[in-house]
N, C-alpha and C positions, 0 to 999 in steps of 0.2 A: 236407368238412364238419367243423368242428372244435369239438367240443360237449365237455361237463362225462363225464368220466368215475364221478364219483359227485355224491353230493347231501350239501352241507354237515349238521354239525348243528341245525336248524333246528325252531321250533317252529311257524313259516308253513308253512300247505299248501299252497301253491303251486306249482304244476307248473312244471319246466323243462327244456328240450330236455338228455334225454341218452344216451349211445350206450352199452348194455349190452356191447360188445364181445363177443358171441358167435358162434359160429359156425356154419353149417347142420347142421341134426340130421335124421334120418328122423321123428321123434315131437318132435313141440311142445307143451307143455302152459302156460297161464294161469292167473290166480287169481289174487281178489284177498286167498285166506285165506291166512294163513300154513300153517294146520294143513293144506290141502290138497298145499302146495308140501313141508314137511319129511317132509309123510308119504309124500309120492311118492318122496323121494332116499333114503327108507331103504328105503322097498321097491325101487329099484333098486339100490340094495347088492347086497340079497339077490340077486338075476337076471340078476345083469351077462352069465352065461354065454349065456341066450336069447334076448336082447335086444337090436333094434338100436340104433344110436345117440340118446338122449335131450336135449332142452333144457329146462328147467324157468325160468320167466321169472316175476317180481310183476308186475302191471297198475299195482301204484303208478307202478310206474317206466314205466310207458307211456302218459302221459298227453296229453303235449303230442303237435300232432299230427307235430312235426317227428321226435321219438323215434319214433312208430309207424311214420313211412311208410320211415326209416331202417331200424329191425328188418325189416319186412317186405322192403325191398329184400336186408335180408343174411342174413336169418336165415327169415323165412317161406316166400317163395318157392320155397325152395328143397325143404320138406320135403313127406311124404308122408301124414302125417297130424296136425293141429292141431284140438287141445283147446283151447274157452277154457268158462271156468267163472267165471260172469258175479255178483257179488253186486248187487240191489238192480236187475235189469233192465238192460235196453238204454239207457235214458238215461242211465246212469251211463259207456258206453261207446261211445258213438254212433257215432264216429267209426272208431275200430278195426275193430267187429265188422262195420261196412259195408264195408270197404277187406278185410278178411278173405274175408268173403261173396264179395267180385269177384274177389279171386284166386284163391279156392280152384274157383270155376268155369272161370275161364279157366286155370286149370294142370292140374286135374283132382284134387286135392288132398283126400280126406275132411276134412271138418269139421264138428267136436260141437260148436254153441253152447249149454251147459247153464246153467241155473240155478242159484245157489250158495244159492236156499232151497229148502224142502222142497215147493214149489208147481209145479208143471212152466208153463214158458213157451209158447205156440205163436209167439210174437214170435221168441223167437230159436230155437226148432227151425227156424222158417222161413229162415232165414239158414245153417242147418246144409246138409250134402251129405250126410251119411249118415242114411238111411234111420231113420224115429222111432223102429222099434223096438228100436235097436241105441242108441238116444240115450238110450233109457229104462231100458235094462240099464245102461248107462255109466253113469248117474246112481245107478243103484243101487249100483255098487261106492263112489262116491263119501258117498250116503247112508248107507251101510251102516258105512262106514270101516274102520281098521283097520289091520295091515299085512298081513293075508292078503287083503282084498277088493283094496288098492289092486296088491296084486304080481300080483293076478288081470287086473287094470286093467290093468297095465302088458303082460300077456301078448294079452289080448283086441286095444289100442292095435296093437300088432308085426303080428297077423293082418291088423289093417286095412289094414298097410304092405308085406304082402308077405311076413311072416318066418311063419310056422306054428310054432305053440305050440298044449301041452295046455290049456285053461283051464278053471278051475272056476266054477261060476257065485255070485250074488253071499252072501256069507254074512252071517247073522241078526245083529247084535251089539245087544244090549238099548239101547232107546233111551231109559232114565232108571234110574237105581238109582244102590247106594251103592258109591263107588270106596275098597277099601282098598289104602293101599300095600303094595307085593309082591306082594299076590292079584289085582290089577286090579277087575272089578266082581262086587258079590255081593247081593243081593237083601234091604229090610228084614227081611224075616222072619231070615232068617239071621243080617242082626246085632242084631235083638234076642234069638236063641238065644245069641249069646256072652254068656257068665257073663265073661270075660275083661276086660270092658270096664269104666271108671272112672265109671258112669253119674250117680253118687249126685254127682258134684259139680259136676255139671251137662252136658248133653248141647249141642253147638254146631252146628247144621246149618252147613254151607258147601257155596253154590248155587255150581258152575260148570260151565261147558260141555262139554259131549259131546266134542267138535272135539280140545279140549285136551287129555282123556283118551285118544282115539284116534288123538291125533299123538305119544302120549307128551311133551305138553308141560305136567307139572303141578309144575314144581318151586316156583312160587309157592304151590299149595296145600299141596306136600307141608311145605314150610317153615313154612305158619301151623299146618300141622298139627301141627308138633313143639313149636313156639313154647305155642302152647295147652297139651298132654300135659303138656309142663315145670312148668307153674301150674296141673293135677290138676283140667284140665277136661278134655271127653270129646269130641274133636272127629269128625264125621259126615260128610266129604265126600260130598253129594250131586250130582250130573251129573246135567244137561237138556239137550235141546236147544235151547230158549229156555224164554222164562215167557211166551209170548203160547198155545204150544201146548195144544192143549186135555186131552190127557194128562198133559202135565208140569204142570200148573195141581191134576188131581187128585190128581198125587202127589206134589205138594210137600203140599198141603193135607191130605193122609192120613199126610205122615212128621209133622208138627207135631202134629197130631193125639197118635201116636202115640210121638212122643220129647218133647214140652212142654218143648221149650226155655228157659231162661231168657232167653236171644238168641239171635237169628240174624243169619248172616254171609252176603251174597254177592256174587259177583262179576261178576256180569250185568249186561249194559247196557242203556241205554236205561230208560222206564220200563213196568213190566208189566200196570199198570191190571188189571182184571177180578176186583179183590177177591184179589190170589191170598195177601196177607199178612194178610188181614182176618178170618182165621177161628183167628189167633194172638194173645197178648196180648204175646207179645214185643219188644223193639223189633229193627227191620232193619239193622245197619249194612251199608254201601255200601265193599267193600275194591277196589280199582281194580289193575288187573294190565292197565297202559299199553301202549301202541303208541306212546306217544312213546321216542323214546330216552335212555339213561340220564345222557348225555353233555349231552345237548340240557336236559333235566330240571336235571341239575345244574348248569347254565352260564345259564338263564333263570331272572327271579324268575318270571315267570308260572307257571311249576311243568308245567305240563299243555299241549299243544298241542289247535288248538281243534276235531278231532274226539274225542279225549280228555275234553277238557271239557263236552262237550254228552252225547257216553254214558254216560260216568260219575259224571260229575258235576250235571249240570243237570237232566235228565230223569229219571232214578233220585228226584229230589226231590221230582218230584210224587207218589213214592210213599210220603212221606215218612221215607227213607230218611236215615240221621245218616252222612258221611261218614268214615269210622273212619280214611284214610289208602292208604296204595299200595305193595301188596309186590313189584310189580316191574314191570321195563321190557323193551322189546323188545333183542334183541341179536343182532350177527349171527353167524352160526358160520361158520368158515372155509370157505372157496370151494372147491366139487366141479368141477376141471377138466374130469373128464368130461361133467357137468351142462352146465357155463356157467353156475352158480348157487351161489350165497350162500344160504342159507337164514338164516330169525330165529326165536327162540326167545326164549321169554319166563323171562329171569334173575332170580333172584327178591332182593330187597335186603332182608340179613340183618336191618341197623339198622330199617328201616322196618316190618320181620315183628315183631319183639321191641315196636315202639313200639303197634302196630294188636293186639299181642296182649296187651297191656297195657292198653288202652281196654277190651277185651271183657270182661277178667277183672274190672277197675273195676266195669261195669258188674253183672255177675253177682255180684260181692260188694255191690254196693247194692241187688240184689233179693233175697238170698237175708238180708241182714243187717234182726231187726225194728225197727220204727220206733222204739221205747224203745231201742236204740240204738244208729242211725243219726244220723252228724254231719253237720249243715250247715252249709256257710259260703255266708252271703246276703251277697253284693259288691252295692255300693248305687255306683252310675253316679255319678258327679260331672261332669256336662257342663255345660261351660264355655259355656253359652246365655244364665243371667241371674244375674249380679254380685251374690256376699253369700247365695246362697242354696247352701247345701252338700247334698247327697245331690240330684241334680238330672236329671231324665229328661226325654226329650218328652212332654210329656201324662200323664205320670203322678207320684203325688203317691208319694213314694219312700217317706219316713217313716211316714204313714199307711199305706203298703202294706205295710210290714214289721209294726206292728202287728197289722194284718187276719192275716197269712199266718202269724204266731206264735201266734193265737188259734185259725187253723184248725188248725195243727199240735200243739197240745195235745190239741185235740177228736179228731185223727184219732190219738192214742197217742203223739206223739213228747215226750221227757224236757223238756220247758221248763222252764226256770227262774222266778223272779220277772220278769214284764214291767212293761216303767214304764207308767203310766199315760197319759200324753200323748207328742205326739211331740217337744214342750219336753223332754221328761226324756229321751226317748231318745237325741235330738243331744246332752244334755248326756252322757247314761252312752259315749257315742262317744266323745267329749274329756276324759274325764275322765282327768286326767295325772297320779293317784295309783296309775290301779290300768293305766298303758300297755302293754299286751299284747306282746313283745321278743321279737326273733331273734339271739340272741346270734352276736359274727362268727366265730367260730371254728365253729358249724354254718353258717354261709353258706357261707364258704370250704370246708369239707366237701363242701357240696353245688355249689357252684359247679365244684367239681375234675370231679365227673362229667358235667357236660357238655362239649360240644364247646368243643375251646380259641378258637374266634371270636367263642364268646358275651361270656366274659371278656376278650377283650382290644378289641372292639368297645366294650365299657362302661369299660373305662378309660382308650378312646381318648376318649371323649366327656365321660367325668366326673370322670378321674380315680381315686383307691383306694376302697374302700368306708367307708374311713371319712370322707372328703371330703363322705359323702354328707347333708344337710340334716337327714335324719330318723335320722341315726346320732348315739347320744348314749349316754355311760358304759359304752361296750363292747360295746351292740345296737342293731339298729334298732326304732326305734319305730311302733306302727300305731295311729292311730283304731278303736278296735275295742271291743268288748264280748261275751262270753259269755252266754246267756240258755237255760241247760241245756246241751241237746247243743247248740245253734245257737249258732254265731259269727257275730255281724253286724259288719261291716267296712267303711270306704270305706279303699279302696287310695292308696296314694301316688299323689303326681301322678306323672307319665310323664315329664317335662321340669322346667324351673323356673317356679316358678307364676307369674311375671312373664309367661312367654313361652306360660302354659298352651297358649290358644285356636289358636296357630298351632302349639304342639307335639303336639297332639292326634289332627293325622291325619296326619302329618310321613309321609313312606313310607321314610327311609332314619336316623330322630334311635333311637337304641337308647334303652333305660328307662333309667332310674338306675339304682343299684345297690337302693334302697329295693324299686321296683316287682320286679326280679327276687325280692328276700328277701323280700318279701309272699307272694308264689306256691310259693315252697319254705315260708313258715313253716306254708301253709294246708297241704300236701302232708304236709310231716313233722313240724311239732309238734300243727297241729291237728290231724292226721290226717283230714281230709275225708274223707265217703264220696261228695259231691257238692257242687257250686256250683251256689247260684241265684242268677244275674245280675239283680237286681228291677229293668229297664226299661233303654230303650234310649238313649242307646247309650254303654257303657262305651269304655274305652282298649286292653282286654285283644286283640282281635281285629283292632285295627289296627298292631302292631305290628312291626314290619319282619320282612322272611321274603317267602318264595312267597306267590303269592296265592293257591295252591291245591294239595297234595302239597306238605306241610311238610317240611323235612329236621331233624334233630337241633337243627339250628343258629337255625332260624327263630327268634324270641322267643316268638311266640304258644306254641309248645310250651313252650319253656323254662321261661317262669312257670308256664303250670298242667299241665304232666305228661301222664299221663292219666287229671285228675280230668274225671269224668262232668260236662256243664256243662247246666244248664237256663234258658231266658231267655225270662219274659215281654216280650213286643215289640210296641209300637205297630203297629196292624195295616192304617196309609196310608202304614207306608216296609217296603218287600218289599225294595227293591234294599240297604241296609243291614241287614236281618236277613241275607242273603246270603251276606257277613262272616263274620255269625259262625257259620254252619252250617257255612261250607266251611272257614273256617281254626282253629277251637276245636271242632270239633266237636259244637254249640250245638245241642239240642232248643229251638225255637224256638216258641212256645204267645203265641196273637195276644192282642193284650187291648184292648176298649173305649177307642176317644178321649174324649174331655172331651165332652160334648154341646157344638155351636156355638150362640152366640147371634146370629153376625154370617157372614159368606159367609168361604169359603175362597180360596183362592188364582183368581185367575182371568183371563184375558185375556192378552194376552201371556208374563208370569209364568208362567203355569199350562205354555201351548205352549212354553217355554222349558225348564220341569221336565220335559215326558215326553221333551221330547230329549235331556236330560238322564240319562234313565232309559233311554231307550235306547242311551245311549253306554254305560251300564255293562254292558245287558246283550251290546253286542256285542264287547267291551275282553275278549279272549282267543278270542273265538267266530269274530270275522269282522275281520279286522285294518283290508281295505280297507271297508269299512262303518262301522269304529270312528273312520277318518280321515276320511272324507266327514262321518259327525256332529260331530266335533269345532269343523270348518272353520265346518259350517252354525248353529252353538250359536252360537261367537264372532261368528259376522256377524249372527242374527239380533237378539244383545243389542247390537247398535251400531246397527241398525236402527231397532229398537226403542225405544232412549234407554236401554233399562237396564243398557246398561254403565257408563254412569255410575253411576249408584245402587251398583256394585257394586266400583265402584272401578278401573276397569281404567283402567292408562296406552293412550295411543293405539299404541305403539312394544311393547304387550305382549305377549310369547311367547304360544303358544297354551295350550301347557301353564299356567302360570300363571293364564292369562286362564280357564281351564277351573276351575283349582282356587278363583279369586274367587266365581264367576259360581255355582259348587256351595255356598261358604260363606253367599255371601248367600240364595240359595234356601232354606237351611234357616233362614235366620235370620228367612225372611218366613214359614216355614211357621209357627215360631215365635209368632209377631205376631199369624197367628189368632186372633179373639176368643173365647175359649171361656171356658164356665160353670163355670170352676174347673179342677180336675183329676181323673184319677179315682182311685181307689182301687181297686188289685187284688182280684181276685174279689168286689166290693159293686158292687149296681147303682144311678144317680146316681137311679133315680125307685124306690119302693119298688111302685108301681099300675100298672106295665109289665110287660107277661109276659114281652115278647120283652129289654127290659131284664134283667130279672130272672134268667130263662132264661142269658142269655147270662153273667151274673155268674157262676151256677151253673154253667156247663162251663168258666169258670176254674181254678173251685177244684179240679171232677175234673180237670181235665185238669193241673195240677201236683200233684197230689198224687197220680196216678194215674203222671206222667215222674220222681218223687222215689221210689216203689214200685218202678222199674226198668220199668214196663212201657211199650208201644207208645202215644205219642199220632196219633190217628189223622191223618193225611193232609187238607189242603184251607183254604179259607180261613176267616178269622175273621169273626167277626159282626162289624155295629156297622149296630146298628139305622137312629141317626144319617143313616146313608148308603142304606139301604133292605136292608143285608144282614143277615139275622136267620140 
């Protein structure tokens, strides 16, 4: 049988036949945790003298069932006692743990089918040969962790096989508390008795997992944690076991309590519901410490493979959690011949730790700094939807909105200036070419030097030198913009040349100009932003080439805005383009009132056209073969249908292509809805509506409440409109 020796760098989950090349051992151990596997090969370091022969094997790699039934012919059969340590139950391994069960009966074989949660199985005890109460201790050393429980494990495992060993039973190791480096775990009480600690400049919980701390595998936390200290914040490493548990639920909600964080940080998957960040006014970011690999990560735009993206990324969001970035990847550490085993270890990525801890500090200096004076720059959308009209959003009236949001932010204490009185005068104080707000190129080039060298030489593959550039005039570039106190109101250069706007707008590989990048540095270092409010959906900033999710240095979307804090009011009937920009700018995202309709919305074929639509985005990284089967079925149903004409597709057109038309025109019909104007950020269109009313009124908290630095709560937006109040 002549199968794959190892598994490409790949961000498909896709099983395929491959032969671990190992050889028979007395002790066989499984698991699909990493932490379970490194923490066994270090505890048999320790024990090699009492111990017989070991195998240590991933379940990743035992998927297909041609890999299993191969291992088992070379490597199971033959041993005397097999451990498997099952994540997620029996259907995630149906097949193995059944072909296990029959041999270990017919060979005579001990076998522990344990559970890799904290919940005991009777499914797979049942499929076990050793005795439950010996399944129940085993599980303990595993539960317990450690490298004294698992070296105890590994001794207990040898008796099962025939070797006699002292063993000790399982020991206690704290299942939540605070991990400091070099001491390992120590109790809040104790580190609120350190005087030692830099509290006053703010305190940073960081949630991560038990597992990681008792495999010794925290070099991603220990990294943010240094990155933080450097910039004279006070970081907290906190360990749980998850956040679903009902212990770790009271004592995350008892360290906030009692550290009041400015932010918190963590690193926990999935999402945690049960209120557990609800009793903070902090906001959560979301720091991802991958199981994709680093190779795989860097070599794919998709950024993230798609169990990756749905723990980290997708689900963490319904707890409305801001994606802050990713300090590291899996990696494998050199192969234990004795083992038959590679172990991986999560490598922590310097450049990504200094970027994720540079969001935090952002953020914590726009809570801790007061609103007299705190700077805003409010970036006004220019989407290229209806011809002649500048500052241009879905559904909402840009200019008018900037007004409303400068009147509320006087009232709420921030420095305003003189505001014009209509929003004639404000488009006029935008263009007004006496007083053009300039980034001289000698700080471009300055700051263009510290980025990565792809960013610059991508943009003068594309456009040429920086002074080539349209909005480059007398030595700087020029910006549509205006000061009105502390707030800078601005629309950004185009992204491409305004001939080719509309089709350079979602382009996924056309770089900015050189203007759009020296926008983003001139907000960063001459305006000194303390935040961006993106007033409506949907600007250029978040589609710019790069990952579509785990940014690297080089992405664009970093490159313009840093990590300035980004806030964006967003029409709240397109979920799948807020998306965008939560995963790739890091965008607090606060829904806002559609236009009230006067005529029907999309519907009938169109409409079943758009959730296919919506569904291809949401499986485009998640589910590869489901993202192709919708593809296929989008194009055919608009030919079907007759609306691929309407949307222009040649008969002979690529799918891709035909995908990107069939997208363009759906927004353009969403467009075309008749509606009663537009609306105005935080004012509601009926003044004798509560639920209108109401709904105006948690605009305005709720951006003024994400500009404060603190938490916007999790869930969806109103709009009466539609029946949701």
């Amino acid at each position: 049988m002549h199968l794959l020796q190892t598994s490409a760098a790949t961000l498909d989950d896709i099983a395929e036949p491959i032969d671990l090349g190992q050889t028979p051992g007395d002790i066989v151990v499984l698991s699909f945790t990493d932490s379970d596997l490194t923490g066994l090969a270090a505890a048999y370091a320790g024990e090699l003298e009492h111990l017989p022969t070991v195998r240590l094997a991933h379940l990743r790699d035992l998927r297909h069932p041609m890999s299993i039934d191969l291992w088992i012919e070379t490597v199971a059969q033959h041993a005397k006692v097999i451990v498997v340590r099952l994540l997620g139950g029996l259907d995630w391994w149906p097949y193995g743990a059944e072909r296990l069960a029959a041999v270990a009966r017919e060979r005579g074989i001990a076998l522990a089918v344990l559970p890799g949660e904290d919940r005991d199985d009777e499914r797979l005890f049942a499929l076990s040969t050793v005795p439950e109460a010996d399944l129940k201790t085993l599980l303990s050393y595993f539960r317990e962790g450690g490298n004294a429980n698992l070296r105890s494990l590994l001794r207990r495992l040898a008796c099962l096989a025939g070797t006699p060993c002292d063993v000790s039973a399982p020991q206690v190791f704290p299942r939540m508390g605070v991990y400091r480096l070099g001491e390992g775990a120590t109790g809040l009480d104790a580190l609120l008795a350190d005087g030692s600690r830099n509290a006053e400049c703010g305190t940073i919980p960081i949630l991560f997992y038990r597992a990681s701390l008792l495999a010794a595998d925290t070099g991603p936390i220990d990294g943010l944690c240094g990155a933080l200290s450097a910039r004279g914040l006070d970081p907290v490493p906190l360990f749980v076991p998850s956040l679903k548990d009902p212990e770790a639920i009271s004592f995350v909600r008892g360290a906030f309590e009692r550290l009041a964080p400015p932010v918190v940080v963590t690193t926990t998957a999935f999402a945690a519901g049960d209120g557990v960040f609800d009793g903070c006014d902090a906001p959560v970011l979301q720091a991802v410490i991958a199981n994709t690999r680093r190779e795989a990560w860097a070599a794919n735009p998709r950024g993230l493979g798609p169990a990756d993206l749905s723990m980290h990324v997708v689900l963490p969001e319904l707890d409305g959690r801001v994606l802050v970035g990713t300090l590291g990847f899996k990696d494998t550490q050199e192969k234990d011949e004795a083992l038959g085993f590679a172990g991986f270890v999560s490598r922590p990525e310097p450049d990504r730790i200094e970027a994720a801890a540079d969001k935090i500090a952002a953020l914590v200096r726009l809570r801790t700094t007061p609103r007299a004076e705190r700077k805003i720059a409010v970036v006004l959308p220019d989407y290229p939807g209806a011809g002649g009209r500048a500052a241009y959003a879905v559904g909402l009236d840009v200019p008018a909105s900037v007004l409303a949001a400068l009147s509320d932010f006087r009232d709420a204490g921030y420095a305003i200036g003189l505001v014009p009185p209509d929003v004639r005068k404000l488009l006029e104080a935008l263009d007004d070419g006496t007083r053009e707000p300039a980034f001289a190129l000698d700080d471009y080039v300055a700051q263009l030097a510290r980025l990565p060298d792809a960013v610059g030489e991508a943009m003068r593959a594309a456009w040429g030198t920086p002074e080539d550039d349209p909005d480059f005039r007398d030595g700087a570039f020029r910006f549509r913009a205006a000061p009105f106190g502390n707030v800078m109101v601005a629309l950004p250069p185009d992204r491409g040349n305004t001939c080719d706007r509309r089709s350079d707008y979602h382009d996924p590989v056309l770089p900015p100009r050189h203007a759009l990048l020296a926008f983003g540095l001139w907000l960063q270092h001459a305006v000194e932003a303390d935040a961006v409010l993106h007033l409506g959906a949907h600007g250029t900033l978040e589609w710019l080439p790069g990952n579509a999710v785990a940014l690297t240095a080089a992405c664009f979307p970093e490159a313009v805005l840093g990590a300035l804090p980004v806030f964006y009011p967003f029409i709240v009937s397109n979920p799948g383009e807020a998306a965008q920009a939560k995963r790739r700018v890091a965008g607090v995202t606060i829904g806002h009132l559609p236009p009230p309709l006067t005529g029907t919305e999309m519907s009938g074929a169109a409409l079943e056209l758009e959730q296919l639509v919506d569904e291809y985005a949401i499986a485009d990284g998640l589910d590869r073969r489901r993202r192709d089967r919708l593809a296929s079925l989008i194009v055919d149903k608009a030919r079907e249908t007759g609306l691929a004409d309407e949307a222009g597709l040649a008969r002979d057109e690529c799918e891709q292509e035909a995908l990107r038309k069939i997208d363009t025109w759906l927004c353009d019909l969403k467009d075309l809805a008749v509606k009663d104007g537009l609306h105005t950020y935080g004012r509601a269109p009926v003044t004798d509506d509560e639920a209108w009313l109401s709904c105006a009124e948690a605009e305005r908290v709720a951006l003024l409440d994400a500009l404060d630095g603190k938490r916007v709560a999790a869930g969806p937006a109103g709009a009466p409109s539609r029946g949701r109040r």
